[in-house]
C-alpha positions as CSV (number, residue, x, y, z in Angstrom):
1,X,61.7,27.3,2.2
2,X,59.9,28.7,5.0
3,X,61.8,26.6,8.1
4,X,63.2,29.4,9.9
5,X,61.7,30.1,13.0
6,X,60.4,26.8,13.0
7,X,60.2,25.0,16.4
8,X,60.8,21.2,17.0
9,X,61.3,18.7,20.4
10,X,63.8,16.6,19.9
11,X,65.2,14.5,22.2
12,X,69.0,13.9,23.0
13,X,70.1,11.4,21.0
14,X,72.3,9.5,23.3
15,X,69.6,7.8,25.6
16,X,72.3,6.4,27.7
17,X,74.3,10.6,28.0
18,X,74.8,10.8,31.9
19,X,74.6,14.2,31.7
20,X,75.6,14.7,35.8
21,X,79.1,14.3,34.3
22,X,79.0,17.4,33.1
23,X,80.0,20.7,34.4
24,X,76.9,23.1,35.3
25,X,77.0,25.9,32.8
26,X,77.1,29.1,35.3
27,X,76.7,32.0,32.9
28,X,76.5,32.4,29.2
29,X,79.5,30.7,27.5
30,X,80.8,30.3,24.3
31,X,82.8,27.1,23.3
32,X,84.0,26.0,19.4
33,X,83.7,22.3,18.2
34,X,86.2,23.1,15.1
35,X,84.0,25.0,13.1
36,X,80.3,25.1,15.0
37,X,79.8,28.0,17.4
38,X,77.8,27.5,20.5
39,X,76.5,30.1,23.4
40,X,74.7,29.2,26.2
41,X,72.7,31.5,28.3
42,X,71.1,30.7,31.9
43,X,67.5,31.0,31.5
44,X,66.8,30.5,35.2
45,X,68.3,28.2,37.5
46,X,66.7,24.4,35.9
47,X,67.2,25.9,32.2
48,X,69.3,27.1,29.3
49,X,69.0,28.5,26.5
50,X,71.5,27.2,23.6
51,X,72.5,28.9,20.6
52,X,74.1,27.0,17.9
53,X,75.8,28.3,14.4
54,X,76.9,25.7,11.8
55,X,79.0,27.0,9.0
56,X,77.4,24.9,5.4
57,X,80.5,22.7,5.0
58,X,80.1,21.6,7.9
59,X,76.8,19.8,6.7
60,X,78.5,18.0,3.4
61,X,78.4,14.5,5.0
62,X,74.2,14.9,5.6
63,X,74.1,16.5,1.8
64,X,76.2,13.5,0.8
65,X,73.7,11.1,3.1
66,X,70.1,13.0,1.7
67,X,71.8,12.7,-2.0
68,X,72.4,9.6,-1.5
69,X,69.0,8.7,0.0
70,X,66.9,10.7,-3.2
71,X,69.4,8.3,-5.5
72,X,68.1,5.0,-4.5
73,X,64.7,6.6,-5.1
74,X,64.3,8.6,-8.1
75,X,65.2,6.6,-11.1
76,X,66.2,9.2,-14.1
77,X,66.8,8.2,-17.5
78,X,70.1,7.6,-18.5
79,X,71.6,6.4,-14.9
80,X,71.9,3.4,-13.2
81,X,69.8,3.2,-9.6
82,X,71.8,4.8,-6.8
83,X,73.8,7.2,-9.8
84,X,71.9,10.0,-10.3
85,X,74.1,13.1,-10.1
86,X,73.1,15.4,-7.2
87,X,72.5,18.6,-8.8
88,X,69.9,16.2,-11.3
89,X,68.5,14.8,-8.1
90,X,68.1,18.4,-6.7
91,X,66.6,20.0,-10.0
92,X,63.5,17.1,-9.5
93,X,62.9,17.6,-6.0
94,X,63.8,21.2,-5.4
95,X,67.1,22.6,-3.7
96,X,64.3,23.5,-0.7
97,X,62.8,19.9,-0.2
98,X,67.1,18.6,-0.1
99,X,67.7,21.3,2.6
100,X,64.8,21.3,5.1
101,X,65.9,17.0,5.5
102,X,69.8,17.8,5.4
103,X,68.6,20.6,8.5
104,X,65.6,18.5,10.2
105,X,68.5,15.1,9.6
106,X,71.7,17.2,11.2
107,X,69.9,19.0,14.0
108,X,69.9,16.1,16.5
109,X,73.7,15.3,16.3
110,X,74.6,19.1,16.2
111,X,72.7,19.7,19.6
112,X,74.0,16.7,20.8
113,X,77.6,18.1,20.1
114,X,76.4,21.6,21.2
115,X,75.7,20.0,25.0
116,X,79.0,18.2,25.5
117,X,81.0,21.1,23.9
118,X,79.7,23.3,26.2
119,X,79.3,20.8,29.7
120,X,75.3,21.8,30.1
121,X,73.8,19.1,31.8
122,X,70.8,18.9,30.0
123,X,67.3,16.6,31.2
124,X,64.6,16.0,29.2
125,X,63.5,17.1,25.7
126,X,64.9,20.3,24.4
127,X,63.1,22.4,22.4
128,X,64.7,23.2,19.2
129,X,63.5,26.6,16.8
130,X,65.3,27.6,13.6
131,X,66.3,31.0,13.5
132,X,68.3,31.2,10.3
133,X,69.4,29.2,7.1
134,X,71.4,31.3,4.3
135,X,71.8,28.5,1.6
136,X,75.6,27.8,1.3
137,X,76.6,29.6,4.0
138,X,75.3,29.1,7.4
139,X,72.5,27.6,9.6
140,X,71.3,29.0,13.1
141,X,69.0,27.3,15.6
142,X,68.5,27.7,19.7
143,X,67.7,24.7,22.4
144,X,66.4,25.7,25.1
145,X,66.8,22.6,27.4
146,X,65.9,22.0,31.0
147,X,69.3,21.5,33.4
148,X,70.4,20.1,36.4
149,X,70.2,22.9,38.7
150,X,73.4,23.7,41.2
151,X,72.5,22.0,45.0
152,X,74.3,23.2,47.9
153,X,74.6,20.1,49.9
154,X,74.5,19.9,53.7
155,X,77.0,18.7,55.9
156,X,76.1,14.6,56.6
157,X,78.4,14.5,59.8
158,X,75.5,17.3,60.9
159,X,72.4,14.8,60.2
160,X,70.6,12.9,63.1
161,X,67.4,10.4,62.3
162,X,65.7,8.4,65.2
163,X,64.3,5.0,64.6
164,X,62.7,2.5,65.6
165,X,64.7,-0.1,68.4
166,X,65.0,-3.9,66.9
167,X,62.8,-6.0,69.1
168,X,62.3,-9.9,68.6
169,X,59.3,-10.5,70.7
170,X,58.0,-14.6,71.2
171,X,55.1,-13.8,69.5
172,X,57.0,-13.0,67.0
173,X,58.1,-16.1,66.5
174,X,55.3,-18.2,67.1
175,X,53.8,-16.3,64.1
176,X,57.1,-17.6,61.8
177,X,56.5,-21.2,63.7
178,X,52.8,-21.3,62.9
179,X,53.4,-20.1,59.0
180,X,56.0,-23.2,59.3
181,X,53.4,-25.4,60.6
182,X,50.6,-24.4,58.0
183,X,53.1,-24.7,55.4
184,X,53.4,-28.6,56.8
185,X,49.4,-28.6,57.2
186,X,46.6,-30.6,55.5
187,X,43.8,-30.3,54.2
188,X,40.6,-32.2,55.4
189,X,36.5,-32.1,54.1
190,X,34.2,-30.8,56.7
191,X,30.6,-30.9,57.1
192,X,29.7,-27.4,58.8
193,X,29.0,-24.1,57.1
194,X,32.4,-21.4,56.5
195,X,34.5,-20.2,58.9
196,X,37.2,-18.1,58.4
197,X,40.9,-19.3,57.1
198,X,38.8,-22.9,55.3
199,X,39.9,-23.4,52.1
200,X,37.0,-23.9,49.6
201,X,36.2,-24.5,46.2
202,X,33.4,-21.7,44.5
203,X,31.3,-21.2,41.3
204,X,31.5,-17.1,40.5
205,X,29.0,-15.1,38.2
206,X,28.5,-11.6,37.9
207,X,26.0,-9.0,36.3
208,X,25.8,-5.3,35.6
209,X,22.7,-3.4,35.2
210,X,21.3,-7.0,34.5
211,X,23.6,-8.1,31.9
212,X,25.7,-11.2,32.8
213,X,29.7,-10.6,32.7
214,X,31.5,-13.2,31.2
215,X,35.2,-12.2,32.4
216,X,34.0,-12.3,35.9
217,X,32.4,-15.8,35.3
218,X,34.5,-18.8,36.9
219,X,33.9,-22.3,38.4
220,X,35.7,-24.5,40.9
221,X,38.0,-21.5,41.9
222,X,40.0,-22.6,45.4
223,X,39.9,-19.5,47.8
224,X,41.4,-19.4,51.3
225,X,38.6,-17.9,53.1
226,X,40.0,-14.2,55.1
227,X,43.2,-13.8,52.4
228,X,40.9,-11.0,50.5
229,X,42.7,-12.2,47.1
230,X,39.6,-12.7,44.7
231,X,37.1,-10.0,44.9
232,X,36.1,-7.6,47.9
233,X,33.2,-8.8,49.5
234,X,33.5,-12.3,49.1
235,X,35.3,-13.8,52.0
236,X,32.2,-11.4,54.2
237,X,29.3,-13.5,51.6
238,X,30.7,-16.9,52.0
239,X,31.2,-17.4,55.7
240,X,28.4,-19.2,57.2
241,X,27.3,-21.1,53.7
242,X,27.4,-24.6,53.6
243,X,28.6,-27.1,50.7
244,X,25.8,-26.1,47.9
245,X,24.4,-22.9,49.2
246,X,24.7,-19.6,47.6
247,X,24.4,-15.8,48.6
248,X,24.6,-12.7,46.7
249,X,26.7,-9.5,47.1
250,X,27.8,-6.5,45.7
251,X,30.9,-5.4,44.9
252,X,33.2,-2.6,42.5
253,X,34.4,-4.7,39.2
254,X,38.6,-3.5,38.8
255,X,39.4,-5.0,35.5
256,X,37.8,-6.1,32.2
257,X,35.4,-3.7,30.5
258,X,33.2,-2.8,33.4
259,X,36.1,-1.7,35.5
260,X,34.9,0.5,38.3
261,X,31.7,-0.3,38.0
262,X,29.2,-2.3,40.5
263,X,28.4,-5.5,39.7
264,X,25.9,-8.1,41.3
265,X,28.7,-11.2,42.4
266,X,26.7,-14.4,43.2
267,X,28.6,-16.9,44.9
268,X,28.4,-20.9,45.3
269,X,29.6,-22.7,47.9
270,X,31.6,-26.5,46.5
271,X,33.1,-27.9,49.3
272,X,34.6,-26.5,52.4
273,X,37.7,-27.7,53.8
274,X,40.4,-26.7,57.0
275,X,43.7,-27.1,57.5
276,X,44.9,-29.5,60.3
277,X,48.0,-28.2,61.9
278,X,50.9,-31.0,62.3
279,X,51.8,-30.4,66.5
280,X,54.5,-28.9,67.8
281,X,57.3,-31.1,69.1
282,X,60.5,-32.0,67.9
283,X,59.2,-34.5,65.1
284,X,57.8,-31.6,63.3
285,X,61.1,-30.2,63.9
286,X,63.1,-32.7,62.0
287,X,60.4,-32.8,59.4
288,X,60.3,-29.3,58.6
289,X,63.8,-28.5,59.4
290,X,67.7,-29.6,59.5
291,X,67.4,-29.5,63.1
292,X,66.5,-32.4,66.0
293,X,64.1,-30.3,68.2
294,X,61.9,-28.0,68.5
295,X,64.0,-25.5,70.9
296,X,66.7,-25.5,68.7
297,X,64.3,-24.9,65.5
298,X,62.9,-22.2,67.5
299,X,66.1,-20.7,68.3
300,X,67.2,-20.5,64.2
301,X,63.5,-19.1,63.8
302,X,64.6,-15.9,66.4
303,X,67.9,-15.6,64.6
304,X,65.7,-15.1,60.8
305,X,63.4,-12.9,62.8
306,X,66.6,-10.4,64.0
307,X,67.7,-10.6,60.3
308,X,64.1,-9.1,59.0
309,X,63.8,-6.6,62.1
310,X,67.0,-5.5,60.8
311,X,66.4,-5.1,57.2
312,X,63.2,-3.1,58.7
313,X,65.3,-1.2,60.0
314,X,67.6,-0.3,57.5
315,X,64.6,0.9,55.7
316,X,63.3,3.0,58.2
317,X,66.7,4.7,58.6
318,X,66.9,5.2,54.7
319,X,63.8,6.2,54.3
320,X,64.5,8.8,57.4
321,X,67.3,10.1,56.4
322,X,66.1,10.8,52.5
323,X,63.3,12.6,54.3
324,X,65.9,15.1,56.4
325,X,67.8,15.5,53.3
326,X,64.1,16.8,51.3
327,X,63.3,18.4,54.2
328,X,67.0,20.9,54.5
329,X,67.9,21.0,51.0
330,X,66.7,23.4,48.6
331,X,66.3,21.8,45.1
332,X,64.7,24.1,42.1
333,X,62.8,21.8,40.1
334,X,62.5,21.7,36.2
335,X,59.1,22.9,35.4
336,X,59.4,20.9,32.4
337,X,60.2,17.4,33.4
338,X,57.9,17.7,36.5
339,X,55.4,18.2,33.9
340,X,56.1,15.2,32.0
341,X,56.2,13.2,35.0
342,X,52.4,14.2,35.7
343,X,52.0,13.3,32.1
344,X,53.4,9.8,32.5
345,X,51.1,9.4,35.7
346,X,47.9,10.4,33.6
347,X,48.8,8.3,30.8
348,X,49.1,5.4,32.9
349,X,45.8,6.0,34.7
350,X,43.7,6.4,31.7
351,X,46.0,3.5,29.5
352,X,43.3,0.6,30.8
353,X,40.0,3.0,29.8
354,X,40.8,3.2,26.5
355,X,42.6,6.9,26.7
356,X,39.0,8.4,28.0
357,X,40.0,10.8,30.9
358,X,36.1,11.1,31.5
359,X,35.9,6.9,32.4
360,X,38.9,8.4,34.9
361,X,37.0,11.2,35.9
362,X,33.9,9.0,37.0
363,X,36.1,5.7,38.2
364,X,37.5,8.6,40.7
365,X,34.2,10.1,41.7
366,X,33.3,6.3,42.3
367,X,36.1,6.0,44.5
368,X,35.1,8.9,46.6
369,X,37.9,11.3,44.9
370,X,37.7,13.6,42.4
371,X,40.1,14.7,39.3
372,X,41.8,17.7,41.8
373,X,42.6,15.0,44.2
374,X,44.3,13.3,41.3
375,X,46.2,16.0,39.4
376,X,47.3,17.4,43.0
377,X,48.5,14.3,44.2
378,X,50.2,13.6,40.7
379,X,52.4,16.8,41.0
380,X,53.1,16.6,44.4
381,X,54.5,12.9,43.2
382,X,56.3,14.0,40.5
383,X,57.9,16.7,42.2
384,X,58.7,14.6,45.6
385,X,60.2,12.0,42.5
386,X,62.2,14.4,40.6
387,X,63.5,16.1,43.4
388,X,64.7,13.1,45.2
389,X,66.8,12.1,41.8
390,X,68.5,15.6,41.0
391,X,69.2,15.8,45.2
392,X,70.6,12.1,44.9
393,X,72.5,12.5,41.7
394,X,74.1,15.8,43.2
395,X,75.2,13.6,45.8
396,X,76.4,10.9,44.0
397,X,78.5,13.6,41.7
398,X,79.5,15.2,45.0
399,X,81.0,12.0,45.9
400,X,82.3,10.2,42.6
401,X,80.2,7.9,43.1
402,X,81.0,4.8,40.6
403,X,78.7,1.9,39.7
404,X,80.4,-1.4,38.8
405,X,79.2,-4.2,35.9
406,X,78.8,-6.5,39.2
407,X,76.7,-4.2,41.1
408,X,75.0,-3.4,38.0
409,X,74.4,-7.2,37.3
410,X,73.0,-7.7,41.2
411,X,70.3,-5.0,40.5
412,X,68.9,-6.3,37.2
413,X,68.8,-10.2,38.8
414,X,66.9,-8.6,41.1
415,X,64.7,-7.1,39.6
416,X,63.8,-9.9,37.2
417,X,63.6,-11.8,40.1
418,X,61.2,-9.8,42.0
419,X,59.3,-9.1,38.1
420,X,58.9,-13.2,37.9
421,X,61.4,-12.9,34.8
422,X,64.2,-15.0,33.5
423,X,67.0,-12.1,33.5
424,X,68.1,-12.4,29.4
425,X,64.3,-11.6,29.0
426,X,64.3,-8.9,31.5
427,X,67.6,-7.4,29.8
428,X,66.3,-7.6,26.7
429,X,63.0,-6.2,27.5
430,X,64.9,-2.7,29.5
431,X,67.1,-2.5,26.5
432,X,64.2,-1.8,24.3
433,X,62.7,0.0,26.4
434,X,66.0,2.3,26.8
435,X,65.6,1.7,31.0
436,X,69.6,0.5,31.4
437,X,70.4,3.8,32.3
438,X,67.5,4.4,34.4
439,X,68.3,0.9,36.3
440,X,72.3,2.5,36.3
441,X,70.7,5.5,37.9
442,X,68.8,3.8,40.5
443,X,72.2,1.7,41.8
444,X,74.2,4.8,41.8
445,X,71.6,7.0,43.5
446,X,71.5,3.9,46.2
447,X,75.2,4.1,46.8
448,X,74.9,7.5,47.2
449,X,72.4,7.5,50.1
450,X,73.8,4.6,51.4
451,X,77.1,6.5,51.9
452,X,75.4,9.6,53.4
453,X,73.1,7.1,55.5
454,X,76.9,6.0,56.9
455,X,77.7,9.3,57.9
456,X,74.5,10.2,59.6
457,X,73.8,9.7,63.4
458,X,70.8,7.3,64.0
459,X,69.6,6.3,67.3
460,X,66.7,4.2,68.4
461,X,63.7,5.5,70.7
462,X,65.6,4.4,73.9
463,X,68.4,6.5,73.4
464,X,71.4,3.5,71.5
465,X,73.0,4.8,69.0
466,X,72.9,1.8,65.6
467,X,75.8,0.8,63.7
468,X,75.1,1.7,60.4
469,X,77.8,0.5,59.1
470,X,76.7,-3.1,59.8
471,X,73.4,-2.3,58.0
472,X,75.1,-0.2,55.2
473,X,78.1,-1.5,54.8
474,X,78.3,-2.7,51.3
475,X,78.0,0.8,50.3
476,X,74.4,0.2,48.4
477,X,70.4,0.4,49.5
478,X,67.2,0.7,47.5
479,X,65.7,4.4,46.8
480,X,62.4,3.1,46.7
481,X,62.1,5.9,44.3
482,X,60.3,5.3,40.4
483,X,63.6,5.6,38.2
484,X,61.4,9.0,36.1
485,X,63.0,8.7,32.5
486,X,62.6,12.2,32.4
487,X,65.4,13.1,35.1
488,X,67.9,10.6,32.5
489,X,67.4,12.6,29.6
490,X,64.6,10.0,28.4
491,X,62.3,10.7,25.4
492,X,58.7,11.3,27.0
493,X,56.8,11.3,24.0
């Protein structure tokens, strides 16, 4: 029937298989599920090659389920829907059509078996060829699979990261006072042209080549003059305008259908107002706070400024300390699912100009980059990415890391949070995507620097050496790191 030798990319069916569970297949073995025979040989050190023999009876129950299938759609005379005897069903269609969908049906659970039989710890999409069918007697096929490779792992006791000292300066706090006080602030009409940090009301219009753009056509849009949020170039245009007065400026278009391209922006002033500050004294105090006066505001307003400096720091020292570990361990990285990682990164570049890599091409040459630029930093992403999760992972399986419902609960709250999302809507949206296991990942990859981050030694620029078990304590901390379905076993088709 012509399907031996054929190739196919499948990927595992278990989305959720945490395949760093697994033992690392060292040399070619051979392991038995009852009847199916499996080898594996090492390929290099990131992949394997898999060979797989199924005996026929082992494929009755697919037979039973394509029978089945043809039964409830091929109606032959003299049999009720669903009754048809197979060998009937069979003379219709053709014994070859029944086998190549038993084989192309059975081939994802038989791998699937095939990896946890024999402990590979497979990543990304294997790629599956047929190498044999005898009708009635046996079926051969090979994966060969990309794999966690092994990672000698350092010493943490041995690792030493300097930081940054927390400072809590009283400018620093002024600047949380003032935000306090322009939070408390109102608004009043003046009569003098723009300055910067008025609020204002504008009228918007823009053209390309000539032609009017209705997307980037808006009135009576409030703009805090200096925050940069609406359209580069505008808060430069409307300072010095008074109420009524226009002014035209160019500027690059980032969305709609003339993204990255330059548009004429004209720009009317409505009305111009600033922001009166309320004073400070302890009034304001017990107005914007729980507190009687202003010293002791002040004082809770250092306190929330040591808790940020520290959360800084915690970050710097993570961040620090993932960097050593890049820098002294030696990871081989899967050619494969780097490569679908630089994919993923060109997909998502091109997804807003319609698939057309040459919009891409010229958005980038606008930008004053070029398509190098991009495909170099893209693999020097991916591979910084992928790296960071098989060195993590390796840790995390160093250390039995475990990842509780709670913890796993915290992080999706969080997230939704942070993604403006009620969290059933988040879930559910992850779920179908098939991202639980990449948002387990991410937790357990946290713990797992957290707990090297713990055994480190960190010391500020003047020489103290930081608790980091204050800062680290609860065992967890953000990678900071994309969760790359591709390191999870993900499909990336």
């Amino acid at each position: 029937m012509g399907a031996e030798g054929r190739r196919f990319k499948s990927c595992h069916p278990d989305q959720n298989h945490r395949a760093g569970n697994c033992r690392t297949v060292k040399s070619t073995t051979t392991r038995r599920s009852q009847s199916v025979k499996s080898t594996v040989e090492q390929l290099s050190p990131t992949r394997v090659r898999i060979n797989v023999e199924v005996p026929f009876e082992e494929l009755k129950p697919d037979f039973d389920k394509a029978y089945k299938a043809l039964a409830q759609q091929i109606r032959l005379p003299g049999f009720r829907p669903g009754k048809a005897p197979a060998k009937l069903l069979e003379a219709r269609v053709g014994r070859g059509a029944v086998l190549e969908q038993v084989v192309n049906d059975a081939l994802p659970s038989r791998y699937s078996e095939a990896v946890t039989t024999a402990a590979v710890k497979a990543i990304g999409q294997p790629e599956i060829e047929i190498t044999k069918i005898e009708d009635g007697e046996l079926l051969e096929f090979t994966a060969e699979v990309d794999v966690r490779p092994e990672i000698t792992l350092p010493d943490y006791n041995e690792l030493s990261v300097t930081v940054d000292p927390i400072e809590i300066t009283d400018e620093a706090v002024e600047e949380q006072l003032l935000s306090l006080r322009q939070r408390f602030g109102t608004l009043t009409g003046v009569d003098r042209p723009v300055q910067d940090g008025d609020f204002i009301s504008i009228d918007l219009s823009a053209t390309v080549d000539g032609e009017a753009v209705p997307e980037a056509t808006a009135s009576g849009l409030s703009h805090e003059v200096g925050s940069g949020q609406l359209i580069e170039g505008l808060d430069e245009a409307v300072i010095g305008l008074s109420a009524g007065e226009s002014k035209e400026f160019t500027s690059t278009l980032v969305a709609g259908d003339h993204a990255g391209k330059e548009a004429v922006v004209t720009v009317t002033v409505g009305t111009v107002k600033e922001r009166e500050l309320p004073a400070e004294d302890d009034e304001f105090a017990q107005l914007a706070s729980e507190f009687d006066t202003l010293d002791e505001l002040k004082a809770d307003l250092r306190e929330r400024v040591g808790r940020v400096r520290k959360v800084e720091q915690a970050g710097q020292i993570r961040d620090k300390v993932l960097e050593t570990l890049l820098e002294t361990v030696e990871v081989p990285l899967p050619e494969a699912v780097v490569k679908a990682e630089v994919d993923a990164a060109l997909h998502d570049a091109v997804h807003s100009l319609d698939h057309d890599e040459d919009a891409l091409n010229k958005a980038l040459e606008e930008q004053g980059t070029s398509r190098e630029e991009f495909d170099k930093d893209a693999k020097e992403s991916a591979e910084r990415s992928v790296k960071t999760q098989l060195l993590l992972d390796a840790i995390a399986d160093a250390s039995d890391v475990t990842v509780g419902q709670d913890e796993l609960t915290e992080r999706i709250l969080f997230q939704a949070q942070r993604y403006g999302m009620a969290p059933e809507q988040f879930i559910q949206q992850i779920q179908q995507a098939g991202q639980l296991g990449a948002v387990f990942a991410d937790v357990r990859r946290g713990k797992a620097l957290a707990g090297v981050v713990e055994q480190a030694t960190v010391t500020d620029t003047t020489g103290a050496t930081v608790d980091t078990a204050e800062l680290f304590g609860n065992g967890e901390t953000e990678t900071d790191e994309p969760a790359a379905d591709s390191a999870e076993g993900e499909d990336q088709s």
